[in-house]
ChimeraX commands (.cxc) that place a marker at each C-alpha (Angstrom):
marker #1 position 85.83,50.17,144.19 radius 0.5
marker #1 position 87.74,53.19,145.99 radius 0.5
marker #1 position 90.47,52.97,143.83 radius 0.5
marker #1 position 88.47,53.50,140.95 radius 0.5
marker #1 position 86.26,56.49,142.84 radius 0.5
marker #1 position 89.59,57.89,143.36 radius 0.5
marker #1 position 91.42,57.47,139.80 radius 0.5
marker #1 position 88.36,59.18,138.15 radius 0.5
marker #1 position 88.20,61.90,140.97 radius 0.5
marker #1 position 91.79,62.66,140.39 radius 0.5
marker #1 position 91.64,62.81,136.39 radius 0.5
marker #1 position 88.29,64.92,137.17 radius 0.5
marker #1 position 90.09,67.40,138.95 radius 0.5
marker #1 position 93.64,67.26,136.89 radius 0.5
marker #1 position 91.30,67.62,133.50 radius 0.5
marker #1 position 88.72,70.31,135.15 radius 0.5
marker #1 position 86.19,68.94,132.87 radius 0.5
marker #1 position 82.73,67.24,134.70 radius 0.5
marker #1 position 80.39,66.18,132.98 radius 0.5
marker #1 position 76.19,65.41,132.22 radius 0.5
marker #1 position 74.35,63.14,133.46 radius 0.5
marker #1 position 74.90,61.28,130.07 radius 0.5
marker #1 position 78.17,61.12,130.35 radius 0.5
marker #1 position 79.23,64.29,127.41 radius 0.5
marker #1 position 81.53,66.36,128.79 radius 0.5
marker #1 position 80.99,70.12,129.43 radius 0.5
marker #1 position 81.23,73.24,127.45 radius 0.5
marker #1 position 84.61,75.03,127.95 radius 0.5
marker #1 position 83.55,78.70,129.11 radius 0.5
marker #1 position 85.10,81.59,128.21 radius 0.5
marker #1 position 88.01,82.00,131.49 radius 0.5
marker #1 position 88.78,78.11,130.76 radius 0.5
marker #1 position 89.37,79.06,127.16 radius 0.5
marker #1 position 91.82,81.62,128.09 radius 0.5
marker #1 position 93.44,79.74,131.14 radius 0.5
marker #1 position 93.96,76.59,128.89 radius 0.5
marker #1 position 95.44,78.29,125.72 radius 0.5
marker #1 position 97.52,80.80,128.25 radius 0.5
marker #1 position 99.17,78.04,129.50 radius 0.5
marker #1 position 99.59,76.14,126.28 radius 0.5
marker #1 position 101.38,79.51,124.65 radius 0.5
marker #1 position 103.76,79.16,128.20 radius 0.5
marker #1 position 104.07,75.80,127.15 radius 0.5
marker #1 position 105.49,76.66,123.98 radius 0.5
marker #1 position 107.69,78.98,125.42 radius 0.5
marker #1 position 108.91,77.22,127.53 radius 0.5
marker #1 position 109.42,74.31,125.28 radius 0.5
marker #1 position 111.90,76.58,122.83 radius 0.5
marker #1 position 114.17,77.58,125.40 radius 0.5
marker #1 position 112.05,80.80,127.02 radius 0.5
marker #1 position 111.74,82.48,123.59 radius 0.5
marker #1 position 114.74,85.11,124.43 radius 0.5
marker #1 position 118.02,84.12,122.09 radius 0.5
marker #1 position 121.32,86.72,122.20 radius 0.5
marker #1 position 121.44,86.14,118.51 radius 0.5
marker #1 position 118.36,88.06,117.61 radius 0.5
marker #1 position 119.13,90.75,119.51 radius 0.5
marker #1 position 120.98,93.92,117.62 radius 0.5
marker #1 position 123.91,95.31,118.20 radius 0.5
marker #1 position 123.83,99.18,118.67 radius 0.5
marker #1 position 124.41,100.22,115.11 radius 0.5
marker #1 position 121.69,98.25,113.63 radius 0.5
marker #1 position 118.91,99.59,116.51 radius 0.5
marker #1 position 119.72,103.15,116.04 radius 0.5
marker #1 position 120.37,102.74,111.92 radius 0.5
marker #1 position 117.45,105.94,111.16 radius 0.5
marker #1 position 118.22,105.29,107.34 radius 0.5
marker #1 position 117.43,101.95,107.42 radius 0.5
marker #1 position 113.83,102.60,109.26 radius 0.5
marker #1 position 113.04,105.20,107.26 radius 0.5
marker #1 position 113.36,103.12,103.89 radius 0.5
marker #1 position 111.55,100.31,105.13 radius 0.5
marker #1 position 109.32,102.89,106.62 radius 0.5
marker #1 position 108.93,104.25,103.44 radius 0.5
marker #1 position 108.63,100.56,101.58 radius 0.5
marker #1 position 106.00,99.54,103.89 radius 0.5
marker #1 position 103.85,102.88,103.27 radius 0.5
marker #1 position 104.01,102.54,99.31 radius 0.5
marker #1 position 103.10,98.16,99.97 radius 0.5
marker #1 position 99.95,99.80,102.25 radius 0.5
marker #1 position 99.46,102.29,99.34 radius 0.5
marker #1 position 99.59,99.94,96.48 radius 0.5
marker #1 position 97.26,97.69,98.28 radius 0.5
marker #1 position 94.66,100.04,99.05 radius 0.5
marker #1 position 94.52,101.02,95.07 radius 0.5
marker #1 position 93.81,97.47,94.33 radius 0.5
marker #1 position 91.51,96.54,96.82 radius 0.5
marker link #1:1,2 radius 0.2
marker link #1:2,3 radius 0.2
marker link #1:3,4 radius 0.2
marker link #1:4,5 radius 0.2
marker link #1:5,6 radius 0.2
marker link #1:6,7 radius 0.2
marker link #1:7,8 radius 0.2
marker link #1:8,9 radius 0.2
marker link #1:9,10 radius 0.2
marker link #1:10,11 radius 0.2
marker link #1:11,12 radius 0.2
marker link #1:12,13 radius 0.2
marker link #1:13,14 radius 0.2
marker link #1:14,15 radius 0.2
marker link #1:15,16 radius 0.2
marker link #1:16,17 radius 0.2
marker link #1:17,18 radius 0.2
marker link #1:18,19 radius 0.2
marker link #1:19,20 radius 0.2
marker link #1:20,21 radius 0.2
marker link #1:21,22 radius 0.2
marker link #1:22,23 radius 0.2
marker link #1:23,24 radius 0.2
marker link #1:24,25 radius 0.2
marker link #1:25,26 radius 0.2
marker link #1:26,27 radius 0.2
marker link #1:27,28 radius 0.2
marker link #1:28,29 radius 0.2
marker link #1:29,30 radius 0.2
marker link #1:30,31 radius 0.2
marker link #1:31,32 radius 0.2
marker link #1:32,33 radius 0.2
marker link #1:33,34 radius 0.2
marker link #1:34,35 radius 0.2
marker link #1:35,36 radius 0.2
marker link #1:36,37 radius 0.2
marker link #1:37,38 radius 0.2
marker link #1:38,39 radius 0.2
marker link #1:39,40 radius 0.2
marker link #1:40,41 radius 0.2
marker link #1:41,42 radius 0.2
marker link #1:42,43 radius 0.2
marker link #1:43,44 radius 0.2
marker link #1:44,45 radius 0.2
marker link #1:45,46 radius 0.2
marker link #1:46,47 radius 0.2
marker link #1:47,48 radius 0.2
marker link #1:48,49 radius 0.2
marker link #1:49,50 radius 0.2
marker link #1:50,51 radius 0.2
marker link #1:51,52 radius 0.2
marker link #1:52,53 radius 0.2
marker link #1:53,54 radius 0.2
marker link #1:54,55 radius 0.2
marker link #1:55,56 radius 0.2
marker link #1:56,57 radius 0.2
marker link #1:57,58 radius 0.2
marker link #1:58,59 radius 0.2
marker link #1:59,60 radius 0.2
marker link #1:60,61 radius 0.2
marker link #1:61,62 radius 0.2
marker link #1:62,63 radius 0.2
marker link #1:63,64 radius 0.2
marker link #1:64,65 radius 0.2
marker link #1:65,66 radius 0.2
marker link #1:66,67 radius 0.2
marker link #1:67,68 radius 0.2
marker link #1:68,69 radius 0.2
marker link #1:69,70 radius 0.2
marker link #1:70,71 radius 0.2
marker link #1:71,72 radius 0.2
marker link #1:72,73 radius 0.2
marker link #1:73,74 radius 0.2
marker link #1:74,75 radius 0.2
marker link #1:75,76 radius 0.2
marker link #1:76,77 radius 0.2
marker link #1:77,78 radius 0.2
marker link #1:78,79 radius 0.2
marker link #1:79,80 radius 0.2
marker link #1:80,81 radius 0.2
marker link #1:81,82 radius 0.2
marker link #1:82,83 radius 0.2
marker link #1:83,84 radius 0.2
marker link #1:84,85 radius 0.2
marker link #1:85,86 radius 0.2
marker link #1:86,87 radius 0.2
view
């Protein structure tokens, strides 16, 4: 019988979740939300490599290109435009 009292006290601990008297577990609150989907998002990270890859980064002519950001400046200000006529 300890084995058993200790198997459920360990997955009651490792899961964080108790539960009623009827046996339903508990309502997540609020900081548990945000702990558990923190560390799923870390997870993630994690999972592809750290989420940092040389590739993606630009080289020095591309990050200070000032034509380039001003046109898609300017493109995304005339999409916002056009949108706001519509809607």
């Amino acid at each position: 019988m300890s084995a058993l009292v200790r198997d459920y006290l360990k997955n009651l601990v490792a899961n964080r979740t108790g539960g009623t008297a009827l046996n339903e577990p508990d309502v997540e609150t609020e900081s548990e939300r945000r702990r558990r989907m923190l560390r799923e998002v870390i997870e993630k990270i994690t999972a592809n490599g750290g989420g940092l890859r040389m590739a993606d980064n630009l080289s020095r002519e591309e990050l200070y290109d000032r034509a380039r950001a001003r046109t898609e400046a300017r493109t995304a200000a005339a999409a916002e435009r056009e949108d706001l006529t519509r809607g």
